[in-house]
N, C-alpha and C positions, 0 to 999 in steps of 0.2 A: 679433342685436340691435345698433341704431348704437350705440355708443362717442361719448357727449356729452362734448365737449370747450370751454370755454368760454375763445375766447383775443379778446381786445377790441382790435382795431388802432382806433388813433383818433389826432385831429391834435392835439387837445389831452387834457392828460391831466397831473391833479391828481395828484401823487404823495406818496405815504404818509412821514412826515416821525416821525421818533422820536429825541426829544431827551433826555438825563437832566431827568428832573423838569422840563423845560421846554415851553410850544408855542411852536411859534415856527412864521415861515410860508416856506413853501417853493416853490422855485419851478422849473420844467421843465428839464433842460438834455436835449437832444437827443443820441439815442445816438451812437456814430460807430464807425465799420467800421475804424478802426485807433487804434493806439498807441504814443504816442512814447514812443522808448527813449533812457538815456541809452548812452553809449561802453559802459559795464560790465556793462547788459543784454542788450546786443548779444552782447559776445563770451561772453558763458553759453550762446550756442547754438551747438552742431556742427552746421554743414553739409552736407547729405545731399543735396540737389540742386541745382541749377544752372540758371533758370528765363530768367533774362535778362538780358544785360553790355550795359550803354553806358556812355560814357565818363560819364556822368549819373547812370544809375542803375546798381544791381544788386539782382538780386529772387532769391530762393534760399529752397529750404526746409529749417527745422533743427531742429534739438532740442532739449529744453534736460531735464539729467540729471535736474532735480528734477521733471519737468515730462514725462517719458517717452511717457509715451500720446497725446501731442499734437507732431503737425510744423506749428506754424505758416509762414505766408508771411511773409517777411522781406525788407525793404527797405533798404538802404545809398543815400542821396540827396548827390548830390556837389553844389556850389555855390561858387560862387568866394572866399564866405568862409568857409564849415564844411561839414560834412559830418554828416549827419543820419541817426538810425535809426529804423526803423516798423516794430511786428509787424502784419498782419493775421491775422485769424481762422484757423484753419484749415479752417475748413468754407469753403474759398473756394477760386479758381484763375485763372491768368489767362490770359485767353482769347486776347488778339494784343498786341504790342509796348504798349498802349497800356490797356487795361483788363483792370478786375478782373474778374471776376463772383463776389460774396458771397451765401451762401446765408442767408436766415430761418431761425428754428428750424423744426424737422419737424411736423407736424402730429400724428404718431405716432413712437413710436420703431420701428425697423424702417427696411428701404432698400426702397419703392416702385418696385420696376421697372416696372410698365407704367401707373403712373398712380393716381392715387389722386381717388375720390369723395368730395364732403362737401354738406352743405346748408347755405347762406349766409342767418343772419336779421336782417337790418341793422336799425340802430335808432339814432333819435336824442332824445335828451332829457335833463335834467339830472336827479340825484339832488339835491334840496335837503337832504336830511338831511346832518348831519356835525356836526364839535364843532372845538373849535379846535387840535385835533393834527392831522385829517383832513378831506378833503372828496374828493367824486367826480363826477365826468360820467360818465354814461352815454349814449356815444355810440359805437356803434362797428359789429361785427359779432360773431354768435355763428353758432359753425362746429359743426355736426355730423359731427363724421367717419365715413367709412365709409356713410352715407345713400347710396342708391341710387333711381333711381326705379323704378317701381314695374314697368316692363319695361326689361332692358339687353341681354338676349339676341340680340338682330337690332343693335345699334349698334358700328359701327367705331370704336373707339378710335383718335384721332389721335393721332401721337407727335411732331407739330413741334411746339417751346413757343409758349407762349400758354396764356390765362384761354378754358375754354369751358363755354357753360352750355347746360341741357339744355332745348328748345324744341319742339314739335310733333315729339316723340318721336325728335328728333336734336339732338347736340350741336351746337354754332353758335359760331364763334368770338368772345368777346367785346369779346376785345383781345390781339392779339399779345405785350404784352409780360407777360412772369411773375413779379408784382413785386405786394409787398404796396402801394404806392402807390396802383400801378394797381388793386388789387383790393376796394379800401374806394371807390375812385371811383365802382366799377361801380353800386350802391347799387339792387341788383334782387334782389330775393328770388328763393332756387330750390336746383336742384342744379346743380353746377359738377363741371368735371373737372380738373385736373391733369396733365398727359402728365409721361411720362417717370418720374422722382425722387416726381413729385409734391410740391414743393418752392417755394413760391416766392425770388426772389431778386433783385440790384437790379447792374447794371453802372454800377462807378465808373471814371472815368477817372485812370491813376494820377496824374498831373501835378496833380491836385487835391488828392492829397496834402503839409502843411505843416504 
């Protein structure tokens, strides 16, 4: 039996606001793939790797005692007049001198080695209900995981990333790239595949970090 899983990626998106005894109105900030540190949070992490040295940057992963379970990615940013610190995620790595690649949350908990199935019900329209603490759009996509079609047995599973959906009883590439962006764009109902992680994820360049 699929595993309904209800996760809404969307571009805009009213968020839930709770104020003591107050409404008051709220408004979007956009999440972001790292965090600045100051000098003091920085050196709360031990250094366990060694990821990349330029006279510019250093990128290292480490630990922090309070914080054991987790090695985030870690950034030292040199500049002519300061010197700046960034943690990124740890659900992340970086792939050449130059970018990140950060992972989405998982679809499931569990590590997808050969890819993971879901079914995609895209939808767009507004919730008018709401009161003055809350309000919501509904717009986005609902994901059934695990959804399979109804024969998989004869289909080769691709393993190069990219979004593929499932077409005249083959998968079809939809879009090379494996990014939730990409995947609310696609805006086609069906079954999808996942290669790999089954994971999608988004490549940042580091230099764009400030």
């Amino acid at each position: 039996m699929a595993k309904n899983v209800f996760r809404n990626y969307k571009r805009q998106i009213a968020f839930l606001c709770f104020m003591s005894l107050l409404a008051t109105a709220c408004s979007q900030k956009e999440d972001t793939w790292y965090l600045h540190l100051d000098f003091n949070e920085y050196q709360q992490y031990s250094v366990k790797d060694s990821l990349l040295a330029t006279p510019h940057i250093i990128v290292t992963k480490g630990i922090n005692p309070s914080m054991s379970w987790q090695m985030p990615m870690l950034i030292k940013k040199n500049t002519k007049d300061k010197t700046e610190y960034y943690k990124i995620s740890a659900d992340s790595y970086l792939e050449n001198d130059s970018t990140i690649v950060v992972y989405a949350s998982p679809f499931k908990s569990g590590n997808e080695k050969n890819g993971l199935w879901l079914y995609a019900d895209f939808f767009d329209g507004e919730n008018k209900q709401g009161n003055a603490i809350y309000s919501t759009t509904d717009s986005g996509v609902r994901f059934a995981i695990d959804s399979v079609p109804y024969t998989t047995y004869s289909i080769k599973l691709p393993t190069r990333e990219g979004i593929y959906i499932f077409k005249e009883n083959k998968l079809i590439l939809a879009n090379k790239e494996q990014s939730e962006d990409v995947f609310y764009t696609l805006n086609k109902d069906g079954f999808y595949f996942i290669p790999n992680t089954g994971r999608l994820f988004k490549r940042h360049n580091i230099n764009t970090i400030n």
